[in-house]
C-alpha positions in Angstrom: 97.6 86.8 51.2 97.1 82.9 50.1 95.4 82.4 47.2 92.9 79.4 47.4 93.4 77.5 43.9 90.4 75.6 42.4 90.8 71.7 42.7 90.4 69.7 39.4 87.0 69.0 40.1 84.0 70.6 37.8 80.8 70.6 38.4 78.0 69.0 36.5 75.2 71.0 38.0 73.9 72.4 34.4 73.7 69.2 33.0 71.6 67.6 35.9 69.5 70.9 36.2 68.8 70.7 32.5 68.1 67.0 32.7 65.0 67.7 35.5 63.8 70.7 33.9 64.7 72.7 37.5 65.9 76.1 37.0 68.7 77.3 39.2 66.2 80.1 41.1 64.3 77.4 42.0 67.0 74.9 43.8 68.1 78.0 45.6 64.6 78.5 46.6 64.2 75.3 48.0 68.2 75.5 49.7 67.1 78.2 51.6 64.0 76.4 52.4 65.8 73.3 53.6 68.0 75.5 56.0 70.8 75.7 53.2 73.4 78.7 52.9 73.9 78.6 49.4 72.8 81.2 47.2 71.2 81.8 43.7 74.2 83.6 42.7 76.6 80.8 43.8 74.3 78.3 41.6 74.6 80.4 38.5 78.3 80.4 39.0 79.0 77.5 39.0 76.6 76.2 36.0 78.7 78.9 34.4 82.1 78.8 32.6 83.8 78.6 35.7 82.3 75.8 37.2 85.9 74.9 38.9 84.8 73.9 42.5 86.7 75.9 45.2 88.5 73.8 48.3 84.5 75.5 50.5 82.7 74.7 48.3 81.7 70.7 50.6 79.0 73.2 51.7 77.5 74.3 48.7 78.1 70.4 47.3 75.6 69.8 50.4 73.3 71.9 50.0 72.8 71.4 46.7 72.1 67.5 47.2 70.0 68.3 49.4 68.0 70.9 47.4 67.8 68.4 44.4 66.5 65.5 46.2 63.9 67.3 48.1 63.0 68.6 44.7 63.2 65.4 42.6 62.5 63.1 45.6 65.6 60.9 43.6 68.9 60.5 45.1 71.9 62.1 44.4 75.5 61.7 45.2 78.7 63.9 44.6 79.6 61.5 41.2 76.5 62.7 39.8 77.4 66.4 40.4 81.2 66.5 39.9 83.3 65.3 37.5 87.7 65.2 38.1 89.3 66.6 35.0 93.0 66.7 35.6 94.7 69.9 34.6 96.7 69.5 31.0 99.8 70.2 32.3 99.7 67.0 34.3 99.9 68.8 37.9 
């Protein structure tokens, strides 16, 4: 079995829900709405401690821009939701 290691990238999803008031039940809410696959539970992951984003996770990166512009009726792109923080071994 291959195990799928995260890629350097975090996400800033907290910050940005935190920044328009929008809890993460109600993005999912309105991914789901919007046709969106991603989950509640997905969103609380990855405003969580492991907010690593996985090599699948273009989908969820969509729906989430998605979600918060239909919410916010602002524009967002993927520099305002991840941020590249190299590993500290250099690798």
């Amino acid at each position: 079995m291959v195990m799928i290691q995260p890629v350097p990238i975090k996400w800033k999803l907290k910050n940005v829900l935190e920044k328009h008031d929008i809890k993460a039940r109600d993005l999912a809410r309105e991914i789901e709405k919007l046709g969106g696959k991603t989950r509640e539970v997905t969103l609380y992951r990855i405003t969580g401690r492991k907010s690593q984003i996985m090599p699948k996770g273009l989908d969820v990166l969509e729906d989430v821009i998605s979600g918060l512009n239909s919410i916010t009726g602002e524009t967002f792109t993927p520099n305002d939701l991840l941020e590249y923080q190299p590993s500290e071994s250099g690798v």
